[in-house]
N, C-alpha and C positions, 0 to 999 in steps of 0.2 A: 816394145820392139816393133808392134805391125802399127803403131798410131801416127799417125798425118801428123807432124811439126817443124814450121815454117825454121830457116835459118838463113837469115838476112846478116849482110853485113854492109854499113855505112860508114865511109873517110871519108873525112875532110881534112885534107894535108895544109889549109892554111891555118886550120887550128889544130891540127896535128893529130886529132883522135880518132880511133874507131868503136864503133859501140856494134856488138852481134847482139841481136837478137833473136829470140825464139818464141815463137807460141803457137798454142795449142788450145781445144777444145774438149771438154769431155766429154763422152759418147754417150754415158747413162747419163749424167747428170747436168747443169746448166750451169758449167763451171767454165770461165775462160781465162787460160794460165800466159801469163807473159815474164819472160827472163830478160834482162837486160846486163849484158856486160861491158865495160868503155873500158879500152884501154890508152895509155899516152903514147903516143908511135915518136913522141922530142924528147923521151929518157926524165922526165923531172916530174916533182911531186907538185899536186894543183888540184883543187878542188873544183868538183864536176856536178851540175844539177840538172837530172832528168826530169821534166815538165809532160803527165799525160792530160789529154782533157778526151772522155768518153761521150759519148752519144747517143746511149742507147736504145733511141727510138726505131723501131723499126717498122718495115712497111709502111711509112708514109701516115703513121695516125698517134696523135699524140695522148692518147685514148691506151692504147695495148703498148705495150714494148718488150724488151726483152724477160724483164724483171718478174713479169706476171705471168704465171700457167695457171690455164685451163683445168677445171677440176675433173 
């Protein structure tokens, strides 16, 4: 209930979809959660593929990133 999670929502009416998503971080731990929902706004069944590509370098060093903590 009191946790910070984003709720986005994207249409595009010339392909007719919407896709909501959510995400979230976790507070203790190094967890990053992402929901995605697409729904058809033209009524008809069609197969949909969501494509992510991550990054996870952060701060500018390709050396540390998100992946690795500090003992």
């Amino acid at each position: 209930q009191d946790t910070l999670v984003t709720d986005v929502r994207l249409v595009n009416n010339d392909l007719g979809l919407e896709i909501r998503c959510n995400d979230a971080v976790d507070f203790h731990d190094p967890v990053y959660f992402r929901r995605a929902a697409v729904r058809d706004l033209w009524g008809k069944a069609r197969d949909v593929r969501l494509f992510y590509h991550w990054d996870f370098s952060i701060a500018g060093t390709p050396v540390r990133n998100a992946m690795v903590q500090e003992p």
